[in-house]
Backbone as CSV, one residue per row, in Angstrom:
resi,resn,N_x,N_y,N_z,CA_x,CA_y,CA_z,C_x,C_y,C_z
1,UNK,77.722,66.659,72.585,78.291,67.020,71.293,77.273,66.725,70.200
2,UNK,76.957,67.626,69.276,76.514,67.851,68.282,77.190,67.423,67.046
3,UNK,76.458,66.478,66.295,76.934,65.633,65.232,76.007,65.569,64.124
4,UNK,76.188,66.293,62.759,75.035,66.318,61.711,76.102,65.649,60.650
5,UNK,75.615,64.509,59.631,76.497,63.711,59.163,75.554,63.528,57.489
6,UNK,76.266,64.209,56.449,75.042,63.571,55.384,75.504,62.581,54.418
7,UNK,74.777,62.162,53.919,74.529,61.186,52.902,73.874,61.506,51.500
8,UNK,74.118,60.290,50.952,73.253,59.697,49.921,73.841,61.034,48.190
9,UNK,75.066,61.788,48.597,75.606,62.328,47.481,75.944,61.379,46.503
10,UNK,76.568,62.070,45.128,77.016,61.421,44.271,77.176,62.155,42.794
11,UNK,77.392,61.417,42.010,77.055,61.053,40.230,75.605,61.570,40.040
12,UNK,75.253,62.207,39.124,73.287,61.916,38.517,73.718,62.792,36.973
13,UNK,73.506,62.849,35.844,73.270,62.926,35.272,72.240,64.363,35.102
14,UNK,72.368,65.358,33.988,71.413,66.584,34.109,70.241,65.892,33.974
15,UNK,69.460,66.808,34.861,68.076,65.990,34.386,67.309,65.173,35.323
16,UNK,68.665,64.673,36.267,68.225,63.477,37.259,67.669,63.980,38.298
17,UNK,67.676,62.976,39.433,67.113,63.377,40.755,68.286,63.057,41.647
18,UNK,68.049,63.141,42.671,68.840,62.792,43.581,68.285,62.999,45.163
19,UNK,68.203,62.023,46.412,67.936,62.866,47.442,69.290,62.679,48.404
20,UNK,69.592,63.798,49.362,70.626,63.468,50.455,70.134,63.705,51.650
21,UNK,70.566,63.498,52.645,70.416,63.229,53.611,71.291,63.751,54.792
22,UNK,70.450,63.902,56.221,71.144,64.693,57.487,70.679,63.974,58.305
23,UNK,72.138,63.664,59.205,71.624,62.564,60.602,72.064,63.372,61.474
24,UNK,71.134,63.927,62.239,71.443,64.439,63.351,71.573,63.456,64.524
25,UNK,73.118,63.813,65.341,73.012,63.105,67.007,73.825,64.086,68.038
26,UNK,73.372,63.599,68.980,73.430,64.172,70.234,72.924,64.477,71.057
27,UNK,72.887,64.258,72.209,71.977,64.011,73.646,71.324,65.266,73.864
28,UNK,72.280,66.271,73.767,71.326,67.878,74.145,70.862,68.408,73.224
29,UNK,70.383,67.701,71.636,70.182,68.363,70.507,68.521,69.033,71.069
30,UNK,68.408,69.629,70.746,66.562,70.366,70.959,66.400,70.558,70.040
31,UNK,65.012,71.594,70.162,64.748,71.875,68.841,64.867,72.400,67.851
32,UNK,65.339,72.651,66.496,66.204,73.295,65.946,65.312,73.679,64.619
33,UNK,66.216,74.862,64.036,65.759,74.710,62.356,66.909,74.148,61.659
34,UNK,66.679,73.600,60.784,67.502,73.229,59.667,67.657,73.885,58.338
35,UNK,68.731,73.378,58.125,69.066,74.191,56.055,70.475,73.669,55.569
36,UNK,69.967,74.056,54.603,71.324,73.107,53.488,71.507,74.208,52.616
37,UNK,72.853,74.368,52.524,73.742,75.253,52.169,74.559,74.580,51.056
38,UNK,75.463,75.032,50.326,76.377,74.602,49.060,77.536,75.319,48.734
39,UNK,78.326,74.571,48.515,79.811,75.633,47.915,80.347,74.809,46.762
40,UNK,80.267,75.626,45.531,80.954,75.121,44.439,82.346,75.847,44.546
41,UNK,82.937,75.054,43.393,84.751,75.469,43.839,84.482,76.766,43.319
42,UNK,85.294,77.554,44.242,86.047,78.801,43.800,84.645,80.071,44.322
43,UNK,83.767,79.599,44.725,82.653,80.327,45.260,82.541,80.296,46.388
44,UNK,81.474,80.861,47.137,81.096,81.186,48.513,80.170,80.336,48.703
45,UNK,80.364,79.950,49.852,78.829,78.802,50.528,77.423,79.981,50.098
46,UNK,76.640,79.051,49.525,75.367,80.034,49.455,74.089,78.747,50.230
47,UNK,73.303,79.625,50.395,71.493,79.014,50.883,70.936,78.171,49.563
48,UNK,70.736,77.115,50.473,69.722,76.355,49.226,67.936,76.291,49.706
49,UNK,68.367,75.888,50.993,66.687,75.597,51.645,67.021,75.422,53.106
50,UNK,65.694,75.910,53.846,65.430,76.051,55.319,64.131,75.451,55.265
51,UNK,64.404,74.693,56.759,62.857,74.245,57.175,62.922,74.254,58.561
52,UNK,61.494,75.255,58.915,61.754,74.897,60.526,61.169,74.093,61.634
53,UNK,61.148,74.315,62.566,61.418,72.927,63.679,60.418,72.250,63.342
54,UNK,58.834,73.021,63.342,57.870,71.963,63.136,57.911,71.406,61.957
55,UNK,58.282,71.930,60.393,58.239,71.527,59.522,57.658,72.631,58.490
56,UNK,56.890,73.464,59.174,55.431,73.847,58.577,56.253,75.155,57.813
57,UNK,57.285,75.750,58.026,57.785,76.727,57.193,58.804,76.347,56.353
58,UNK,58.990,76.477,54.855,59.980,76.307,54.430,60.735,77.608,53.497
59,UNK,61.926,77.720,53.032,62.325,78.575,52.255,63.174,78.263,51.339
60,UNK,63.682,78.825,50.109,64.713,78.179,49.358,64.711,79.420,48.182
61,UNK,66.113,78.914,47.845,66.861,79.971,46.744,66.111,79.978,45.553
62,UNK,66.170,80.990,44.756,65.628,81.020,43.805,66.286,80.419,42.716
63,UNK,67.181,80.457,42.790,67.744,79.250,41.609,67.544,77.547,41.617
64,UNK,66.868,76.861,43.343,66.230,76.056,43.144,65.110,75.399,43.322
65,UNK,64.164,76.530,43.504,62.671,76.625,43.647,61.883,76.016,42.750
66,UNK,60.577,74.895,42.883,60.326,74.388,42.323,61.084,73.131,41.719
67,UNK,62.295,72.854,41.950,62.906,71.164,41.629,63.461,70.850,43.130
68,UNK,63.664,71.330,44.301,63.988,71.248,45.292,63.487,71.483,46.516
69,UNK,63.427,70.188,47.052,62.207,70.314,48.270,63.123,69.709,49.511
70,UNK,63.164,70.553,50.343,63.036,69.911,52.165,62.306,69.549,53.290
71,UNK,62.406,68.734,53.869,61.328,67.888,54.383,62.751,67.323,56.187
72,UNK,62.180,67.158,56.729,62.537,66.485,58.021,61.548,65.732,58.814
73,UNK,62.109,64.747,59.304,61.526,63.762,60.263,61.858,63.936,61.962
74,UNK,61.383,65.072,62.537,61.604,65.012,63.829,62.159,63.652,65.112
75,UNK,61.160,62.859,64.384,61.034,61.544,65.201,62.374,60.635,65.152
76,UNK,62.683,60.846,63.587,64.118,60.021,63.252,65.701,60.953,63.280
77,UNK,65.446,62.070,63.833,66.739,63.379,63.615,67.115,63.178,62.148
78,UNK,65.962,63.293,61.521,66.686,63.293,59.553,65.972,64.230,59.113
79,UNK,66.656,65.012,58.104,66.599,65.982,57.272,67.140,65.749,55.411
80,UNK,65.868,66.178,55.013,66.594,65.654,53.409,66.517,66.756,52.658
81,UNK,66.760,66.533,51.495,67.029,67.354,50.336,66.571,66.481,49.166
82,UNK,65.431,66.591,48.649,65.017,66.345,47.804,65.546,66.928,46.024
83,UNK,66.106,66.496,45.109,66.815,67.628,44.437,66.306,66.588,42.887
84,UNK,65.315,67.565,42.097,64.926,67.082,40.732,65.063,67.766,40.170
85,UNK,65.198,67.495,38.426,66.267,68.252,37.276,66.980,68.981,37.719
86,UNK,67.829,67.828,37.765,69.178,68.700,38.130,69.877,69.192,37.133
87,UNK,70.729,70.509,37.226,71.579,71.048,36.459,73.293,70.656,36.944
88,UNK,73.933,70.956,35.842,75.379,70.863,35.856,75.526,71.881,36.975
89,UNK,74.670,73.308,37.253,75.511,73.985,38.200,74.536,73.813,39.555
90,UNK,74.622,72.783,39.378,73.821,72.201,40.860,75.093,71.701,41.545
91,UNK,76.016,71.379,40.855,77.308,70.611,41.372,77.926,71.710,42.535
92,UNK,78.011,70.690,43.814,78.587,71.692,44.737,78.515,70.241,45.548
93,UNK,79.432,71.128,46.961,79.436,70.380,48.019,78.416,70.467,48.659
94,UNK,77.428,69.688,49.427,76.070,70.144,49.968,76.378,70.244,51.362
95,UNK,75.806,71.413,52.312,75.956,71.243,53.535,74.676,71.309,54.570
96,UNK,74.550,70.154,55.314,73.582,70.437,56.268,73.930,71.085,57.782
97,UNK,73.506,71.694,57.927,73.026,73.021,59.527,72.337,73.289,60.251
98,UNK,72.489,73.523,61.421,71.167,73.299,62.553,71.669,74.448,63.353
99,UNK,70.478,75.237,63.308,69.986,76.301,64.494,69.799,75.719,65.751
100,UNK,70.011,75.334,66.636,70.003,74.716,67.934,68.996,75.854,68.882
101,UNK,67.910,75.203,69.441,67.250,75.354,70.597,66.004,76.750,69.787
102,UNK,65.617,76.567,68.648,65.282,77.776,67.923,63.833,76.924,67.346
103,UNK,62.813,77.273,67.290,61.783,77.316,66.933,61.224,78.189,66.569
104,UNK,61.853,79.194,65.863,61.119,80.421,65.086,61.543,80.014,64.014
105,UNK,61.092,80.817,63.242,60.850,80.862,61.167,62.667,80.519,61.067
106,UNK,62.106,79.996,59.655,63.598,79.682,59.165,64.832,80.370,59.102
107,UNK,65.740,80.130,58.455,66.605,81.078,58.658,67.727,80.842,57.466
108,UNK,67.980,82.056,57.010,68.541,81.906,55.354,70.241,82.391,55.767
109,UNK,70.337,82.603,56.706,72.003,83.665,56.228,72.243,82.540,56.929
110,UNK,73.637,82.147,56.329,74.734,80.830,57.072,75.258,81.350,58.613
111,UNK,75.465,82.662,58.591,76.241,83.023,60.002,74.872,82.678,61.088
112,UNK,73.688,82.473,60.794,72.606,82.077,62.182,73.240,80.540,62.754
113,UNK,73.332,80.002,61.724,73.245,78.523,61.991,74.755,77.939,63.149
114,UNK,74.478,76.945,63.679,75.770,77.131,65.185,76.103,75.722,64.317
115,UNK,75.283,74.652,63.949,76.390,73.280,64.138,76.317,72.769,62.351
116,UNK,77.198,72.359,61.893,77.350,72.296,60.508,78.164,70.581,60.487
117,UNK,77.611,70.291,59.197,77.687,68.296,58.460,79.560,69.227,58.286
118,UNK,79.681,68.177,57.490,81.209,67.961,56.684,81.008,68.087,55.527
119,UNK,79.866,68.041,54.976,79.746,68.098,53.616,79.483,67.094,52.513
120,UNK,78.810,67.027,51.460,78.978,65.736,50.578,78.567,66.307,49.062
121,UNK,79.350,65.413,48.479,79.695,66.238,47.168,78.625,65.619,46.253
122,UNK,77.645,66.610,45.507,76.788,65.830,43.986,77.244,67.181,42.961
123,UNK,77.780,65.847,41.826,78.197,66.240,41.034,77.292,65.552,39.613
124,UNK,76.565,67.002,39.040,76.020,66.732,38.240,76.465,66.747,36.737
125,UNK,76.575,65.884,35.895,77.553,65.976,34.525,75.860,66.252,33.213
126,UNK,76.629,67.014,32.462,75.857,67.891,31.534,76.122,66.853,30.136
């Protein structure tokens, strides 16, 4: 069983930073791509950022390009989200996702991705 669990949401202030976090577990996890996804109320989950297995490709939305960076640690099953000046409509639930057994280029549409976090909420106040 496949278990991606994040962290480190919250409170920040416009302007702020914030990073969160993805713990991946599970015995048959391989190698995967990752990405973090978002749903503010009353909207559709959209793409924030992809990174894949080795690290070496990344991608991300254009609304947070340049203040938002992803990064993973193979060695530790962690995946982060780096997130600076933040905006009020940064506020969403954040979700982390894993492509399982996939080592090709990243991957932006939510329907690729097989195992999905629970979610964690940053809420940025203006």
């Amino acid at each position: 069983q496949v278990q991606l669990v994040e962290s480190g949401g919250g409170l920040v202030q416009a302007g702020g930073s914030l990073r969160i976090s993805c713990a991946v577990s599970g015995r048959t996890f391989g190698p995967s791509a990752m990405g973090w996804f978002r749903q503010a109320p009353g909207k559709e989950r959209e793409f924030v950022a992809a990174i894949s297995w080795s690290g070496g490709s990344t991608d991300y939305a254009d609304s947070v390009k340049g203040r938002f960076t992803i990064s993973r640690d193979n060695a530790k099953l962690m995946v982060y989200l780096q997130m600076n000046s933040l905006k009020a409509e940064d506020t969403a639930v954040y979700y982390c996702a894993a492509k399982a057994y996939y080592t090709g280029t990243v991957r932006t549409n939510l329907r690729d991705y097989d195992y999905w976090g629970q979610g964690i909420q940053v809420t940025v106040s203006s």
